[in-house]
C-alpha positions in Angstrom: 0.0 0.0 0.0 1.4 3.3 -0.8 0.4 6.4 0.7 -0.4 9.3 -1.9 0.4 12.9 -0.4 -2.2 15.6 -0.5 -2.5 19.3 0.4 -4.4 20.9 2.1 -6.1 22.9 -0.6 -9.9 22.9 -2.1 -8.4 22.2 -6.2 -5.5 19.9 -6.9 -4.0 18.4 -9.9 -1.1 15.8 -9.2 0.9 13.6 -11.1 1.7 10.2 -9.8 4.0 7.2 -10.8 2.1 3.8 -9.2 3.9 0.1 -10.3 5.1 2.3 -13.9 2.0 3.9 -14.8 1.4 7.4 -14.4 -2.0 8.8 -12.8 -2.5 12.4 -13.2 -5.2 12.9 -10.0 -7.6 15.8 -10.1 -9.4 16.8 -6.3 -12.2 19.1 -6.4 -14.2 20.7 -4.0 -18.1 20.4 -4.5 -19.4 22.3 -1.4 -20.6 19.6 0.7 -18.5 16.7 -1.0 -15.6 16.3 -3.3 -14.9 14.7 -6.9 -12.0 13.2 -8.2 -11.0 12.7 -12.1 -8.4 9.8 -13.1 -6.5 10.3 -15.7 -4.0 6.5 -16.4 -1.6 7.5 -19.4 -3.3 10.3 -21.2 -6.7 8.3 -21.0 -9.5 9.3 -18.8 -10.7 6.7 -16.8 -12.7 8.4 -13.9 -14.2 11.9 -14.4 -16.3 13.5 -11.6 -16.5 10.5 -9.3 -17.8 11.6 -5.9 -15.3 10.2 -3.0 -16.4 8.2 -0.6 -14.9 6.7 2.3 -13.0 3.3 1.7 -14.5 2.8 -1.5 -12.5 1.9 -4.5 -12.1 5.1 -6.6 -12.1 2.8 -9.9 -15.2 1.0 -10.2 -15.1 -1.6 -12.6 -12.1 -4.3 -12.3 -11.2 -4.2 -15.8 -10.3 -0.5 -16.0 -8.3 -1.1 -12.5 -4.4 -2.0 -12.5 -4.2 -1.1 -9.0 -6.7 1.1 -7.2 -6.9 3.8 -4.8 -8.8 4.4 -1.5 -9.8 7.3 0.6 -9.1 6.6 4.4 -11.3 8.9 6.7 -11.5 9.1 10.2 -14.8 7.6 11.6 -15.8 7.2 7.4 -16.1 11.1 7.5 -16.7 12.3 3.5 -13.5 13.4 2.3 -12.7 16.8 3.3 -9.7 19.1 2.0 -9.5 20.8 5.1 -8.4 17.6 6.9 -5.8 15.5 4.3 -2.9 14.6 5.7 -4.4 14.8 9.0 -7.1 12.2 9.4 -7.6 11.8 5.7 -5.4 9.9 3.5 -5.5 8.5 0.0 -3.9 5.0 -0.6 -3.0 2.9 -3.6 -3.3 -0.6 -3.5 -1.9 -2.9 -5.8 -3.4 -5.6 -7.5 -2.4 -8.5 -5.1 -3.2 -5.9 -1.9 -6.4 -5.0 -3.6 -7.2 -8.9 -4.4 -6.8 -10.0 -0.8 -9.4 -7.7 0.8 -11.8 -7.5 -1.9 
């Protein structure tokens, strides 16, 4: 499992390398809840999916190498105002996402 780092800010864009394959993560702010796109190698696979607590941020298996999860404390909604304190966002590889799905 590796731990992604996030700022503390309403609107990010990130790259990321996960097992060779570059993500470029997009975090937005919707009021009362927050989206994220996916982006895996130039080629949109999530755009405008709502987060939700330790729920797999790619839906469907055959889009997923890996995926990612949002940990909350007490399964709060994701909240910019509290990532990298009580809020985290994890990528699991296949085998890791395997063994507890």
């Amino acid at each position: 499992m590796i731990e992604i780092s996030l700022i503390q800010h309403p609107n990010q864009t990130f790259p990321v390398i996960l097992e060779g394959v570059r993500y470029d993560l997009t975090l937005k702010d919707c009021g009362n809840f927050m989206v994220i796109d996916i982006v895996r190698d130039d080629i949109v696979i999530i755009q405008g999916q709502r987060l939700l607590p330790y729920t797999p941020l790619i839906p469907y298996k055959y889009l997923a190498n890996g995926n990612l999860i949002f940990a909350t404390e007490n399964n709060e909604l994701p909240d910019w105002n509290k990532f990298g304190v009580t809020q985290q966002l994890f990528y699991l590889t296949s085998e890791e996402w395997l063994s507890i799905s």
